[in-house]
C-alpha positions as CSV (number, residue, x, y, z in Angstrom):
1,X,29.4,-17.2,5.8
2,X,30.9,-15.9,2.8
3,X,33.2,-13.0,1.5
4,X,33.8,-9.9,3.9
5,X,31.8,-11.5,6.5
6,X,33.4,-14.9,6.0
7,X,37.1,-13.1,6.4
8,X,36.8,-11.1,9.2
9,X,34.9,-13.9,11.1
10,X,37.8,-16.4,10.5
11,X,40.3,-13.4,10.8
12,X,38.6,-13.1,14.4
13,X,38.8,-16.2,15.4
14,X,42.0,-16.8,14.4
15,X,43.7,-14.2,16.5
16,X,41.5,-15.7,19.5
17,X,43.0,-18.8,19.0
18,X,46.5,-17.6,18.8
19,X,46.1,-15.9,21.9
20,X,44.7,-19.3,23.6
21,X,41.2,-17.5,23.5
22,X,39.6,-20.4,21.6
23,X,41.2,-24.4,21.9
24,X,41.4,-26.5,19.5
25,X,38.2,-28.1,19.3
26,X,38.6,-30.9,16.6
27,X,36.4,-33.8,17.4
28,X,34.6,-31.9,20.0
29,X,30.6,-31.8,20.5
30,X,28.6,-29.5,22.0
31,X,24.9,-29.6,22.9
32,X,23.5,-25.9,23.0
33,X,20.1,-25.0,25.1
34,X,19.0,-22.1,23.2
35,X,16.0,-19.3,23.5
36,X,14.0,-19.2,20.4
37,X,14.3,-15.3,19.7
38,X,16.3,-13.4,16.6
39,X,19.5,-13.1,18.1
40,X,19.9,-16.6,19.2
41,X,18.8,-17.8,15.8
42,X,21.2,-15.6,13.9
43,X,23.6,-17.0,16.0
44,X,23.4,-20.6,14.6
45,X,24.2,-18.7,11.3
46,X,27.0,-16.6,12.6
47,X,28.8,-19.9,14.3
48,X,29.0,-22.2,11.0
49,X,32.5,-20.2,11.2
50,X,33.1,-21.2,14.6
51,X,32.8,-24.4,13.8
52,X,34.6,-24.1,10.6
53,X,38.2,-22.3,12.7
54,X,38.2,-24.7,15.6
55,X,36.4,-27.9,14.3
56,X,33.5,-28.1,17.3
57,X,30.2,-29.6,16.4
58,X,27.6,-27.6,17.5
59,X,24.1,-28.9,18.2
60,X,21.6,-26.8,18.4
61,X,18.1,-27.0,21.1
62,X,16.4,-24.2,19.7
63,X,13.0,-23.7,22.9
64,X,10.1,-21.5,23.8
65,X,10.9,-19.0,26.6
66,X,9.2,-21.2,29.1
67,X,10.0,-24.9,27.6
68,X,13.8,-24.0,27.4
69,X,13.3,-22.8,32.0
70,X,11.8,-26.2,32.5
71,X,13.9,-28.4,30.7
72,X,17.3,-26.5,31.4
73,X,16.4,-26.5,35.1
74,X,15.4,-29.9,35.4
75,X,18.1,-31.0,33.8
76,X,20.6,-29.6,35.5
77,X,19.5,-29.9,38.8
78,X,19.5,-33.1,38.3
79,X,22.6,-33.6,36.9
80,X,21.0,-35.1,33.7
81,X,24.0,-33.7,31.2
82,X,21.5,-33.4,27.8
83,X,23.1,-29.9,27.3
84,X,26.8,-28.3,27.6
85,X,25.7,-25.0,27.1
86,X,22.4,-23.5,28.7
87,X,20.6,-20.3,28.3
88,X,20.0,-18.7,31.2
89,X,19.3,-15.5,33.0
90,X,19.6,-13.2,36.0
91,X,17.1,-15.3,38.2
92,X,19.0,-18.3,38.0
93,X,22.9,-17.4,37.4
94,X,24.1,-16.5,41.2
95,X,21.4,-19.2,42.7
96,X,22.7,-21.9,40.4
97,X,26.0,-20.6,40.8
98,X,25.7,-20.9,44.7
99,X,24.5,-24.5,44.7
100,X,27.0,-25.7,42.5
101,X,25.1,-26.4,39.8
102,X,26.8,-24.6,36.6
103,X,30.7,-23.7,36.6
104,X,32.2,-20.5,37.4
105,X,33.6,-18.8,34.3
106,X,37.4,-17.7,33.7
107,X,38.2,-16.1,30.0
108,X,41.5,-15.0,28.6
109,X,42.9,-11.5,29.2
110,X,41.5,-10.5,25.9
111,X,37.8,-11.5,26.4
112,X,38.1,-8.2,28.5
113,X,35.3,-9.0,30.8
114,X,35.9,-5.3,32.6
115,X,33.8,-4.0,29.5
116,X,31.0,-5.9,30.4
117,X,28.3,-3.5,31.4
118,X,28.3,-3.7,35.1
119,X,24.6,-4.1,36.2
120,X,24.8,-7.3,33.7
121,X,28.3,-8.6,35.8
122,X,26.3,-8.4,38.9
123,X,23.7,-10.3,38.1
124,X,25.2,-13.1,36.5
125,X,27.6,-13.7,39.7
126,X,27.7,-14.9,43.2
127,X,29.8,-13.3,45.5
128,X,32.2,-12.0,42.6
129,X,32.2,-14.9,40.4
130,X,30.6,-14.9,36.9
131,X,29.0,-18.2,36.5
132,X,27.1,-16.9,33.3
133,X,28.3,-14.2,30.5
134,X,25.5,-11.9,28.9
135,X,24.9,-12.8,25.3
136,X,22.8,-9.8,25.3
137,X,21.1,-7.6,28.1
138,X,18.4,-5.6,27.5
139,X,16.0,-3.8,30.4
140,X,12.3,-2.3,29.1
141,X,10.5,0.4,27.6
142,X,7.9,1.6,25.3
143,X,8.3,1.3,21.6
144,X,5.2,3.0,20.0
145,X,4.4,3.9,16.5
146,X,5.3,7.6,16.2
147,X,3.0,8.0,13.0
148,X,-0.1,6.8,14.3
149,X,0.2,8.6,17.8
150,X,0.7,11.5,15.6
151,X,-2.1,11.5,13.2
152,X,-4.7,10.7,16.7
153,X,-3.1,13.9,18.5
154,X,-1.3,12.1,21.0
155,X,2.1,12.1,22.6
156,X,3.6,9.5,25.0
157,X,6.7,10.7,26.8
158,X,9.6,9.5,28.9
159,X,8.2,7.8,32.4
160,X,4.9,9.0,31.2
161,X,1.6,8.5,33.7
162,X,-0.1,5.0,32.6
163,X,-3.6,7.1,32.1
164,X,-1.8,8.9,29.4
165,X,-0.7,5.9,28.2
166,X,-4.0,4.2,27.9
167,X,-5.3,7.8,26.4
168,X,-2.8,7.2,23.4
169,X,-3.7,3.1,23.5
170,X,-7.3,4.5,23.4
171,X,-6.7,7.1,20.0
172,X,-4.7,5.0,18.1
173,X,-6.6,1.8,18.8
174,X,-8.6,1.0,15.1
175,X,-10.0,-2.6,15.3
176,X,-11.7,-2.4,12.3
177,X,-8.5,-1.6,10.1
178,X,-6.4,-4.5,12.3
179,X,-4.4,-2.0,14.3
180,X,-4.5,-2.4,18.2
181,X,-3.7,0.7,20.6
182,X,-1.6,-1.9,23.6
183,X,0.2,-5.1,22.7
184,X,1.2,-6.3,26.1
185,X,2.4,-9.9,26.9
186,X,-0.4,-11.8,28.5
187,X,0.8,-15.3,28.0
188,X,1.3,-17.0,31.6
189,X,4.6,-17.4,33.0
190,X,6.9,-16.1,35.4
191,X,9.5,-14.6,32.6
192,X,6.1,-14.3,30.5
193,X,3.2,-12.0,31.4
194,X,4.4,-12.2,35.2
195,X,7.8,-10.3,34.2
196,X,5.4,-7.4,32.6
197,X,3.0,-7.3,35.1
198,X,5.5,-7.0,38.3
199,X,6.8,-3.8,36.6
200,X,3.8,-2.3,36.0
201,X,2.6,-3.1,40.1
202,X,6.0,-1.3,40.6
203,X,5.2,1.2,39.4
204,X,2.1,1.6,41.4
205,X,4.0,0.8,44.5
206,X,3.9,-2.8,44.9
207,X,6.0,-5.6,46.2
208,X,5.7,-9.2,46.1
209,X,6.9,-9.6,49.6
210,X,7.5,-7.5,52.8
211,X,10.5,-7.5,55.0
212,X,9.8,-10.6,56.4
213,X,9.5,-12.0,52.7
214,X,5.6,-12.8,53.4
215,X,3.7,-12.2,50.2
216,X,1.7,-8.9,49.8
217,X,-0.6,-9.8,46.6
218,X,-3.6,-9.3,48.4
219,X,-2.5,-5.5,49.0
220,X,-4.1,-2.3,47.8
221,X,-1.6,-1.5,45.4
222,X,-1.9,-4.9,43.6
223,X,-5.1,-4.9,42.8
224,X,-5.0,-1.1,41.6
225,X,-2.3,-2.4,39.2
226,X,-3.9,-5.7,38.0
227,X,-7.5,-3.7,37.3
228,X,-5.6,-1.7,35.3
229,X,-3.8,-4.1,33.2
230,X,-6.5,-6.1,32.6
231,X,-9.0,-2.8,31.7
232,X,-6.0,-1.5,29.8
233,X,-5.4,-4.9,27.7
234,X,-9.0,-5.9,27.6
235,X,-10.3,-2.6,25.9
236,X,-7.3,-2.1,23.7
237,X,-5.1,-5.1,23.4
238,X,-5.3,-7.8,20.2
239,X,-7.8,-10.3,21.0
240,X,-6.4,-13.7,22.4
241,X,-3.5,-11.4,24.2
242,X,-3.9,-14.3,26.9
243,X,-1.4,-16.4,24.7
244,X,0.8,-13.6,23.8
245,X,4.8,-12.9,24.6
246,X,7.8,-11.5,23.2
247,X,7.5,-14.0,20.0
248,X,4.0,-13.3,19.1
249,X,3.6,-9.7,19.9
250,X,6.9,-9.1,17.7
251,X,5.1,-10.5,14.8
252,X,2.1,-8.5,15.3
253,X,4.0,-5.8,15.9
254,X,6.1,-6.4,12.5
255,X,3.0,-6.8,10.9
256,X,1.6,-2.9,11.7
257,X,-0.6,-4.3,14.1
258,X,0.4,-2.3,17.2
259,X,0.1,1.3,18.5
260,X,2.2,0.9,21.6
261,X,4.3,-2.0,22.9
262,X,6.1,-2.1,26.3
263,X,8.8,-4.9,26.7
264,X,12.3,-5.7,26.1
265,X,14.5,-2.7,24.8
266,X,16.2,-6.1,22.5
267,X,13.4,-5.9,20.4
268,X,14.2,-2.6,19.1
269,X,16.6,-4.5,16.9
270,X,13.9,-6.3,15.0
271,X,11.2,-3.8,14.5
272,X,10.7,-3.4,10.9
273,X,8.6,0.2,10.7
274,X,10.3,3.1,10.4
275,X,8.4,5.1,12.6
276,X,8.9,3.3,15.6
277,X,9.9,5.6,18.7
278,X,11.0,4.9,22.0
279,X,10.1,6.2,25.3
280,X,11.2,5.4,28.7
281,X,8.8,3.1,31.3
282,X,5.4,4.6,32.2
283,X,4.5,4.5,36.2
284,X,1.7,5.6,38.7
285,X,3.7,7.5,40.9
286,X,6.6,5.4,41.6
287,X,9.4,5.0,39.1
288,X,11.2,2.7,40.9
289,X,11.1,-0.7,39.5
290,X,9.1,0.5,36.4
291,X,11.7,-1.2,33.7
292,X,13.1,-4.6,34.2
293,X,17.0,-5.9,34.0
294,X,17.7,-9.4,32.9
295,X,20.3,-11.0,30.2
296,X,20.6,-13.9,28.4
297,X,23.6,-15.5,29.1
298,X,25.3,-18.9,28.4
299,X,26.3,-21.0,31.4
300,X,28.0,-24.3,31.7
301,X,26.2,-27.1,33.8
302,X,28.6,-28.5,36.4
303,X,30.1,-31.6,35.4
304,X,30.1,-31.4,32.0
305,X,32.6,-33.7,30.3
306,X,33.2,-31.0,27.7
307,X,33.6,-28.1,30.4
308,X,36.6,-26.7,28.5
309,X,35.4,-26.9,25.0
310,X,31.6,-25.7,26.3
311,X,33.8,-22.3,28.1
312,X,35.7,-21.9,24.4
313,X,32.5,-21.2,23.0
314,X,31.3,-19.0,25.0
315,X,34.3,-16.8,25.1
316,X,33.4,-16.7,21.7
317,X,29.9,-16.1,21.6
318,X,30.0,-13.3,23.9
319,X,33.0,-11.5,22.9
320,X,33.6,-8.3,21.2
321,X,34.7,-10.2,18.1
322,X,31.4,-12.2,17.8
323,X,29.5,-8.3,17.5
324,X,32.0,-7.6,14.4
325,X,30.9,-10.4,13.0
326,X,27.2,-9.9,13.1
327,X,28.0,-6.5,12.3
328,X,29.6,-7.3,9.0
329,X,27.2,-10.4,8.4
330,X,25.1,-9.7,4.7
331,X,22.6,-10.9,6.6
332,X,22.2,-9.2,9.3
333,X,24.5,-5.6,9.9
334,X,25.0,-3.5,12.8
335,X,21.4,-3.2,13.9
336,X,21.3,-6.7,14.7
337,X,24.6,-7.2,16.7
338,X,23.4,-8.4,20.5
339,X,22.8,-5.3,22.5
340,X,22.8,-4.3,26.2
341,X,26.0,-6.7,26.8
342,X,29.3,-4.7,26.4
343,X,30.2,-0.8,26.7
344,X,32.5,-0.9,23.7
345,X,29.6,-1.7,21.3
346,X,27.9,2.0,21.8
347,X,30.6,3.5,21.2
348,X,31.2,1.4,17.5
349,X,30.1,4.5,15.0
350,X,28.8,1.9,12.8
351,X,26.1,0.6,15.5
352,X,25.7,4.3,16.3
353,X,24.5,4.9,12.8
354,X,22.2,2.2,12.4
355,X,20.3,1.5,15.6
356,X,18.1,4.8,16.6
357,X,17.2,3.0,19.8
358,X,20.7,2.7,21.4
359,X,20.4,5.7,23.7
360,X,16.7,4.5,25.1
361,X,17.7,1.1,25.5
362,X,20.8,2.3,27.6
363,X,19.2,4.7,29.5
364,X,16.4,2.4,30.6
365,X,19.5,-0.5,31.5
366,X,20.9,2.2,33.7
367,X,18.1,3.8,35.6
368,X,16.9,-0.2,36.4
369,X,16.7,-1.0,40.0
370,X,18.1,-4.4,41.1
371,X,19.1,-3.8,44.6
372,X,17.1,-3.8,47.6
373,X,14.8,-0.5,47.9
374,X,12.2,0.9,50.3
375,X,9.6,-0.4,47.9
376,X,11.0,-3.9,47.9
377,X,13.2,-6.3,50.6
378,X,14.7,-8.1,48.0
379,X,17.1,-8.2,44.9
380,X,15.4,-8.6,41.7
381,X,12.9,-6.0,39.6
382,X,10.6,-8.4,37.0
383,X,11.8,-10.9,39.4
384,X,12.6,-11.9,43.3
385,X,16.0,-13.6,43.0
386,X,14.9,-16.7,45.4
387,X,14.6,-20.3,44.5
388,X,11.1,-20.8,44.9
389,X,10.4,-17.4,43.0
390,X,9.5,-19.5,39.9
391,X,7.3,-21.9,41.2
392,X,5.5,-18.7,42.5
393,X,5.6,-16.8,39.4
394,X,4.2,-19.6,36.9
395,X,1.2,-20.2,39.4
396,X,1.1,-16.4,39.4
397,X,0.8,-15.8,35.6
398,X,-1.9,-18.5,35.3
399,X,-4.2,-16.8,37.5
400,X,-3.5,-13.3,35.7
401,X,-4.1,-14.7,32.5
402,X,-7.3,-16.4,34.0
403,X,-7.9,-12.6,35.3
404,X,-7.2,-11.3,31.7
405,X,-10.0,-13.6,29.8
406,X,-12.5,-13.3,32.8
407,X,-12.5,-16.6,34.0
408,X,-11.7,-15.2,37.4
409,X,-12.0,-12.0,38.7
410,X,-9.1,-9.6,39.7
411,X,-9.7,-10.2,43.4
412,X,-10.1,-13.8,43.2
413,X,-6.9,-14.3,40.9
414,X,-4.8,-12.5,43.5
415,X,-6.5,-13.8,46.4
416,X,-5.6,-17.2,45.2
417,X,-1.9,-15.8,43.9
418,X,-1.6,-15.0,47.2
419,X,-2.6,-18.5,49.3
420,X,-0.3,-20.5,46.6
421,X,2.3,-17.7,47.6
422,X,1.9,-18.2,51.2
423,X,1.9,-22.4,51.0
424,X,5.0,-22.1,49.4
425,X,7.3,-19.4,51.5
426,X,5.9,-21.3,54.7
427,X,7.1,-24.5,52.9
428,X,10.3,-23.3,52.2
429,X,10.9,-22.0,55.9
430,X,10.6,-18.4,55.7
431,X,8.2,-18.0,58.2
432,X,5.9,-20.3,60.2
């Protein structure tokens, strides 16, 4: 960091370490399990004057989405201690938190964890305690390229039908001059193409389990949904889409490779057109469940020697002060600051002026459906918050991507979804 930037980052933290926000952390070393997207790599950048105010050595572990799940889990349900600060999300926070596995959270009075968007509170707790704090939250929706929907005729519109969706995939799809009508994850894992796919059979009113959690992949509505996908992806979607997520689709994307792209409102803050709009969650008939919920957040294993040091930082990391200084980083600036985390940063003019997507991404956070519903028995939306959801979800994604290339068909890859389901919720004791 240097001038402004440098200043008000050091002025920042040294008012939290007056008010006993931030220890002394002089000879202190932390190990730091990170995600490999923008706004954790900025943050490496952003911390240098973290390090600098309180004298903590950070060490970075910079993963892929689904390297950074097995490692961090392994690891600390093991009790291994490689890391002092892990990235995790909504899936694992109040499970972990239950067993005992990462340490409840208490901040100083001027963390102000009341501004913490509620829906993002809840999930990262266990019967009132925060065991993880959001770094950023974000929930879904479409981000299309308002300039080439416009020049093929087409609109897309706010919960808009999928076949009018695949209509504007369809017009503005131009393989021949490298632009692709749908870029849709279709790399296989549970928080990968599984997260994307359970919204869309949401949508199109299915569940992954009935009241007596017994898995429903083999139902009507599935395999409506999963045709679709794969007819959708297949005729309009880059070619290889089988290995594609956030990461890759965001390149393509940044390199004006994409008419539409449904996913994580976050990466609104790294799209690099100008003409990119924003529209809320398509659906079939059932809006309910159509756009995800989920945060990163920063948790501290249990038994961590450097438990106080490890909560220090995160204070820090996800306080209102650490969105100032991204704000007023050269860098980076206020449409980079981490989004869908705290109520006071919509209401900063600056971030006003500079991120266009603000009102979209809030909107799809609020209208997001955690909570048990009529459509589903359980608590989660891309996601079932049980234990053995993830072993479910990676088999899950393998036989959808298997779906996607043809190596299966759609019937078989759910058929066999749905045994590997079954084995494993009998296996756990949900049912005989």
């Amino acid at each position: 960091m240097s001038g402004k930037s440098a200043l008000l980052g050091a002025t920042a933290l040294v008012c939290m370490a007056a008010s006993g926000a931030i220890a002394d952390g002089h000879g202190k070393e932390l190990t730091i399990a990170i995600v490999n997207n923008g706004h954790m790599i900025n943050m490496q950048k952003v911390a240098e004057a973290y390090t600098e105010a309180t004298g903590t050595k950070l060490n970075w572990v910079a993963l892929e989405e689904g390297v950074l799940r097995e490692q961090v889990t392994s690891d600390t349900a093991t009790g291994g201690g490689q890391y002092d600060v892990i990235n995790i999300g909504m899936q694992e926070a109040p499970i972990w938190g239950a067993a005992g596995w990462i340490e409840p959270l208490n901040f100083s009075d001027a963390y102000d964890v009341e501004d913490i968007l509620p829906a993002m509170r809840a999930g990262l707790s266990h019967e009132g305690t925060l065991y993880a704090a959001p770094f950023y939250g974000e929930s879904s929706m479409v981000m299309y390229r308002k300039d080439l929907a416009d020049a093929a005729g087409v609109t897309i519109g706010d919960n808009d039908s999928w076949d009018n969706v695949k209509a504007a995939a369809a017009a503005m799809h131009d393989p021949d001059n490298g632009v692709y009508g749908a870029c849709l994850r279709g790399k296989p894992g549970w928080g990968d193409n599984a997260a994307f796919i359970t919204t869309v059979a949401n949508s199109f009113g299915a569940a992954w389990f009935d009241a007596d959690m017994k898995p429903q992949l083999d139902s009507p509505e599935w395999n409506a949904a999963i045709n679709f996908y794969v007819d959708l992806l297949s005729n309009y979607g880059p070619p290889g889409s089988e290995g594609n997520s956030f990461n890759e689709i965001l390149a393509l994307y940044n390199e004006d490779k994409c008419g539409l792209w449904i996913d994580a409102t976050i990466a609104a803050s790294f799209l690099e057109n100008p003409n990119v709009a924003y529209a809320q969650s398509p659906n079939a008939g059932n809006p309910v469940g159509a756009n995800w919920l989920w945060a990163w957040a920063f948790a501290v294993p249990a038994g961590s020697p450097n438990a106080d040091a490890a909560q220090d930082f995160i204070e820090w990391a996800t306080s209102k002060e650490y969105v100032q200084a991204v704000g007023n980083h050269p860098e980076f600036g206020w449409g980079s600051v981490p989004t869908g985390q705290r109520a006071s940063t919509y209401d900063l003019p600056e971030f006003q002026a500079a991120a266009k997507f603000a009102a979209a991404e809030m909107a799809a956070i609020n209208s997001a459906a955690p909570e048990p519903t009529d459509l589903k028995p359980y608590v989660g939306v891309q996601f079932v918050a049980i234990p053995e959801f993830p072993q479910i979800g990676v088999v899950f994604g393998q036989e959808m991507a298997a779906a996607l290339t043809g190596a299966k068909s759609v019937e078989d890859a759910l058929a066999d979804s749905q045994k590997a389901a079954d084995g494993i919720m009998r296996e756990a004791g949900y049912y005989e």
